[in-house]
N, C-alpha and C positions, 0 to 999 in steps of 0.2 A: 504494500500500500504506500502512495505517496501524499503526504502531508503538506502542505504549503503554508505558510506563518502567514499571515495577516499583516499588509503592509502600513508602517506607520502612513499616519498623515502627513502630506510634505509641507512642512513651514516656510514659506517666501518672504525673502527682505522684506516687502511693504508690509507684510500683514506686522512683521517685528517693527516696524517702523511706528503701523497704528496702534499697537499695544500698550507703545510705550507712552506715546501720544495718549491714546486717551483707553482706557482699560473696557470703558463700558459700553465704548462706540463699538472698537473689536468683536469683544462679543453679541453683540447687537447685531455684526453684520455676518458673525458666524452662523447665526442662528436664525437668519434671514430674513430681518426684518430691518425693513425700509426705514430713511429718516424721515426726521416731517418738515422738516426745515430743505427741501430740495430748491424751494426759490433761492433763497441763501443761497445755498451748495453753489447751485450754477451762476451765481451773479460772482460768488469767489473767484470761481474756475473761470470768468471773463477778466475780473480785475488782474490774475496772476496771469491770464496772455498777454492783455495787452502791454504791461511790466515788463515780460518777457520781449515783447518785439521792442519796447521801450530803451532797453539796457542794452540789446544788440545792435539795435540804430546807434547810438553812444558809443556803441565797441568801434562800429565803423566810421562814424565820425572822428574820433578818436585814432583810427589808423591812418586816414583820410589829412587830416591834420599835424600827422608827424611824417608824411611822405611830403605834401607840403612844404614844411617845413626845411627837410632835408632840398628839396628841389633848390629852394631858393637859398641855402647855405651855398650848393655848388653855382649857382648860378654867381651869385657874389664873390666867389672863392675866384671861377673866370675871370670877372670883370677884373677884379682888385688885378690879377695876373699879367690880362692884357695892358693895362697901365705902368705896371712894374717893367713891362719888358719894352713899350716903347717908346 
């Protein structure tokens, strides 16, 4: 006869993430019951996109502005050169 053990449940980072966050939402959602706060929910999960497109505009602004930057170093670096040597 072959016997076969009964496989643990498998624990995913996020679920350790809500646990730790909030103990009773976890099991709330273990146990398969809905929030009631879902208006909330999703106005959150808009605020933390638009955040998100927010801080990556900024990244590239931000890189945008130090290529810039660099341009017009060598640009001046030229200029100064062409003066010095004629």
């Amino acid at each position: 006869m072959c016997y076969t053990l009964p496989m643990p449940p498998i624990v995913r980072a996020s679920e350790i993430g809500s646990y730790l966050y909030c103990r009773r939402a976890w099991w709330y959602r273990k146990q398969g019951i809905e929030s009631e706060n879902q208006t909330e929910l999703a106005t959150g999960t808009e605020l933390h996109r638009r955040h998100g497109r927010k801080v990556i505009a900024a990244g590239l602004l931000r890189t945008l502005g130090v290529l810039l930057l660099l341009a017009a170093l060598i640009l001046l670096v030229a200029y100064l050169t062409t003066l010095l040597l004629n």
